[in-house]
MIVO-106133 format. One record per residue: residue in one letter; x, y, z of N, C-alpha, C, O in turn. Coordinates in steps of 0.05 Angstrom, whole numbers, plus 5000, padded with zeros to 4 digits. Last residue first. Layout:
BEGIN
aXYZXYZXYZXYZ...
END
This chain:
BEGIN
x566850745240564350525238565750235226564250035222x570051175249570650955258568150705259567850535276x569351415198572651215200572450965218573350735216x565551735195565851545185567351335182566951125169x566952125238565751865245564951535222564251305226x569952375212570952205233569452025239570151795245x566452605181568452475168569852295184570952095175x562652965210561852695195563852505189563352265191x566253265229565153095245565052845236566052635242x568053615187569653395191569353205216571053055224x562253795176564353605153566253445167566553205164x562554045215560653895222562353705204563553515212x566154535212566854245242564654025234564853805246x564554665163566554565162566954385184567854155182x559654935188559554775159561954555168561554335177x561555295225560155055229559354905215558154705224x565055715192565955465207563855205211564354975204x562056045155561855775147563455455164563455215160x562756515182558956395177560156135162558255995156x567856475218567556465194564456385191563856155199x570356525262568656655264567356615238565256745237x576056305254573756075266571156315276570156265298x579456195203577456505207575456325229573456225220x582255885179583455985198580756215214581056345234x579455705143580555515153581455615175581455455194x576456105093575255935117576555835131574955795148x582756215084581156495094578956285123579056275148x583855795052585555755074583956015106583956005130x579255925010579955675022580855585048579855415063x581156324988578356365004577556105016575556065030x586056124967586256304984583356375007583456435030x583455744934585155644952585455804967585355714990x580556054899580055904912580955794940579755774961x585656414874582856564889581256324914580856374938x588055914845589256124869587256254885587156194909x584255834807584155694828586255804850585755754874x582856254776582256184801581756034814579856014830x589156284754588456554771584756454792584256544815x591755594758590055864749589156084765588356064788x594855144771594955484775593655744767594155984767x593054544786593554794769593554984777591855024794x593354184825593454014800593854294785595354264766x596354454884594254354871594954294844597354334837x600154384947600854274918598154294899597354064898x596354514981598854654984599954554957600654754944x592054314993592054604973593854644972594254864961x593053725013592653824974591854054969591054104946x594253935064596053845049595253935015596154104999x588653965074589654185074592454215056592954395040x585953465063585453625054586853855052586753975031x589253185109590353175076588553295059589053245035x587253395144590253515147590953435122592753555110x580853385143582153565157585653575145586353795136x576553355101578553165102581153185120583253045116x574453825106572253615126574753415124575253305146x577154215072577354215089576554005112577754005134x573653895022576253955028577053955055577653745065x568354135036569453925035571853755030571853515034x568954625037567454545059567954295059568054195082x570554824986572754895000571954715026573954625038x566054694957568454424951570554574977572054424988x562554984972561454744982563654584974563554344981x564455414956564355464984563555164996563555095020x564055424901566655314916566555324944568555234957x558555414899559555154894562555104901563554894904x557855964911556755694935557755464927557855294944x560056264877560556234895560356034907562355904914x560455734818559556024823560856004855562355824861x566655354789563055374797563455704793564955854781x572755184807570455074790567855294800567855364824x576955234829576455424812573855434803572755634793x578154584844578454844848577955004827578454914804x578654034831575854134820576454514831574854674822x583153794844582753794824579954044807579654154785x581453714892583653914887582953964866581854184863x579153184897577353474912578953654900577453834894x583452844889581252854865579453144870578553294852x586453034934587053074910585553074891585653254875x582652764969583453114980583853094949581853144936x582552284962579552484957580452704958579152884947x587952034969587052174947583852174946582752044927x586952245021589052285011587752314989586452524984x584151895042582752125049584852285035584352515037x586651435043582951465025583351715024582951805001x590951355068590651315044587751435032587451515009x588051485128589951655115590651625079590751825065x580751095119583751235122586251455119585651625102x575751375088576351195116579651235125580351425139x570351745064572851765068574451545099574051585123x564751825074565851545067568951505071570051295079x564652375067563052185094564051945082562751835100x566952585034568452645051567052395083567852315105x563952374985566452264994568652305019570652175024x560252694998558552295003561952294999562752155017x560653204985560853135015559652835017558252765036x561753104929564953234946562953164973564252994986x556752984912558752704908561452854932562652714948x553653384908553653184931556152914932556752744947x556353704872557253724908556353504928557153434950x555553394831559053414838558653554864560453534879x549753424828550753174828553653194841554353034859x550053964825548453864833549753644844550853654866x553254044772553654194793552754054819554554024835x553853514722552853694726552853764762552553574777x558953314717558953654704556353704704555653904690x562953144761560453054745560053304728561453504733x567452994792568453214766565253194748565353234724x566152624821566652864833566653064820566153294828x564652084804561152354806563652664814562752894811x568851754822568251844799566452094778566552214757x568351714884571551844868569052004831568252224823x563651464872563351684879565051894869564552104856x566250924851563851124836563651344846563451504828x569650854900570950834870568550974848569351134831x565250794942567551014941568851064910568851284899x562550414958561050574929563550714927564050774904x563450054996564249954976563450254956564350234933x561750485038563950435032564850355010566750474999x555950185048556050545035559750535020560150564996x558649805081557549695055556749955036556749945011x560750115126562049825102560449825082561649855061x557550725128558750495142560150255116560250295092x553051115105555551065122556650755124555150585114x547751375099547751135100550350985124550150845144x549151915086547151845118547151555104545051585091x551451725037552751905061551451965086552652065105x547151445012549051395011551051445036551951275051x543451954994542951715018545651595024546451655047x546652234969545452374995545452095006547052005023x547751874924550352024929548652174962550352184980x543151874906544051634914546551654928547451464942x541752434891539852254907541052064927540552044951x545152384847545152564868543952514894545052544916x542952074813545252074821546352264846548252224861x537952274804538051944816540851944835541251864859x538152794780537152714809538252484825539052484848x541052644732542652684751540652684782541552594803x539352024698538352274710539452304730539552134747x542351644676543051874667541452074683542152304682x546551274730543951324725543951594705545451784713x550251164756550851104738548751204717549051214693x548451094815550051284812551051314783552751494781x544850714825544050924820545751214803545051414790x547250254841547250284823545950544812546150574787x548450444898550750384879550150364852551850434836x542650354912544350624904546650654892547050854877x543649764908540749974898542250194890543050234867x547549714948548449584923545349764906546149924889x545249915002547849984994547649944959547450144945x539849585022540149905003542749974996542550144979x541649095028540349145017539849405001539649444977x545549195073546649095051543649065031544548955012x542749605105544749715089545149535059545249615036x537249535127538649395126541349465098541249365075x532450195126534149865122536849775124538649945122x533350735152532250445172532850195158533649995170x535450905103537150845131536350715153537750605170x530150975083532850785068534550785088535450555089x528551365107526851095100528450945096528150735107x531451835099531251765118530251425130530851295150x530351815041533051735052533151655074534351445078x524752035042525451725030528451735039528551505047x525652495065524552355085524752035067524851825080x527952775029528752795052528352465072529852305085x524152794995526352664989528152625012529852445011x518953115013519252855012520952715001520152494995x522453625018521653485042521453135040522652955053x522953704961525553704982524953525012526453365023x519653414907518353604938520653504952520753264957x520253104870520553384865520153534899520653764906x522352494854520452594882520852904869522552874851x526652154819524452334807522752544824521752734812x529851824849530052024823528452154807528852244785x525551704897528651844894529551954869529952194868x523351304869522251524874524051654880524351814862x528050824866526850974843524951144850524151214827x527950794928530250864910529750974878530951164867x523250574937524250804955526450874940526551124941x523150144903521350224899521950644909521550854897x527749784941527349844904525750084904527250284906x524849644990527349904988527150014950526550234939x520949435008519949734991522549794983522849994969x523249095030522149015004521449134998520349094976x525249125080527149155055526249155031527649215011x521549545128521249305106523149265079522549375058x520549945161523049925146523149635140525049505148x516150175183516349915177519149725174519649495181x518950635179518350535205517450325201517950185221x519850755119521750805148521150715172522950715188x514750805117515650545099518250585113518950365121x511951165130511151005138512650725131511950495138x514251625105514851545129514451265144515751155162x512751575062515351455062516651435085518851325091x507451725064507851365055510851335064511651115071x507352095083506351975100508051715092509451555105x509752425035511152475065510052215078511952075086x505252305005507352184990510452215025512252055032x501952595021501752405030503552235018503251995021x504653095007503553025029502552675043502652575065x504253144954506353124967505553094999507653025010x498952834915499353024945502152924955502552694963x499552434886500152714876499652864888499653094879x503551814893500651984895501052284885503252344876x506951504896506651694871503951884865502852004847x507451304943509551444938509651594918511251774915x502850924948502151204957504651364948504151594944x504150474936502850554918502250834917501450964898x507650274973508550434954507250504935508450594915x503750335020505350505018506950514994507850744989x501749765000500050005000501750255000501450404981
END
């Protein structure tokens, strides 16, 4: 019944069903919770199907979203790249090598959620190494908010994030700008974006130790 309600056309009760399918958390809606995900239009009720997908049983929703990430509709990918990172743990883990991949996605959307689903998956000194570098790579890129969301994740990789501004893949006039409004957040602990950044590298610790 609830997944028949997931395509209802009151966002509203499309909230109920997916709540309702989170508290069941029945593995056998997961499919179903994952292809509404690339399509839901209402923030809230996407919200709340992730939330649904983290009451299951990981090894069930891990490999769903894994495949999501390949998907031409960037929602899906993006989608799968959110749950994914409130997912966490070993089996979120195996996706890392696709994620690595979403970082340079070209479309915007999709490449920030992929910079903070790699900084939450990020597990070792090796991992976190080269995410800092593949994360480097993307400097200069966007409008404001989109470097304010790669400098946020960068930084979440705490010391080999910091390490890869000190060597980056290019020198362009902005990716210098970058790096500098980069190091500006890092030191500025008054910064409206510190609490972005402690939370990033909350997440990131805790992803290590699951």
């Amino acid at each position: 019944m609830a997944q028949n309600l997931l395509d209802h056309t009151n966002p509203s009760i499309r909230l109920r069903a997916a709540l309702d399918a989170g508290s069941a958390a029945d593995p056998a809606i997961a499919p179903a919770l994952v292809a509404r995900c690339a399509v839901e239009p209402d923030f809230f009720v996407r919200d709340m199907l992730t939330w649904a997908l983290t009451r299951m049983p990981a090894a069930t929703t891990a490999p769903l979203l894994r495949a999501e990430l390949t998907s031409p509709i960037a929602q899906a990918r993006s989608q799968a790249l959110h749950s994914l990172s409130k997912i966490g743990g070993a089996e979120a883990a195996t996706a890392r090598p696709a994620v690595l991949g979403l970082i340079a996605d070209a479309d915007d959307e999709v490449a920030r959620a992929a910079w903070r689903t790699v900084v939450a998956l990020a597990g070792g000194t090796e991992d976190r190494r080269s995410a800092a570098l593949a994360l480097a790579r993307q400097l200069g890129r966007g409008d404001a908010e989109t470097r304010r969301s790669l400098s946020r994740a960068i930084l979440g990789l705490g010391d080999e994030g910091v390490a890869a501004l000190e060597s980056p893949p290019a020198a362009t006039d902005a990716v210098r700008e970058h790096i500098a409004d980069t190091i500006r957040l890092l030191e500025d602990p008054d910064s409206g974006f510190a609490g972005s950044v402690h939370e990033a590298q909350r997440v990131a610790a805790l992803g290590r130790t699951e």
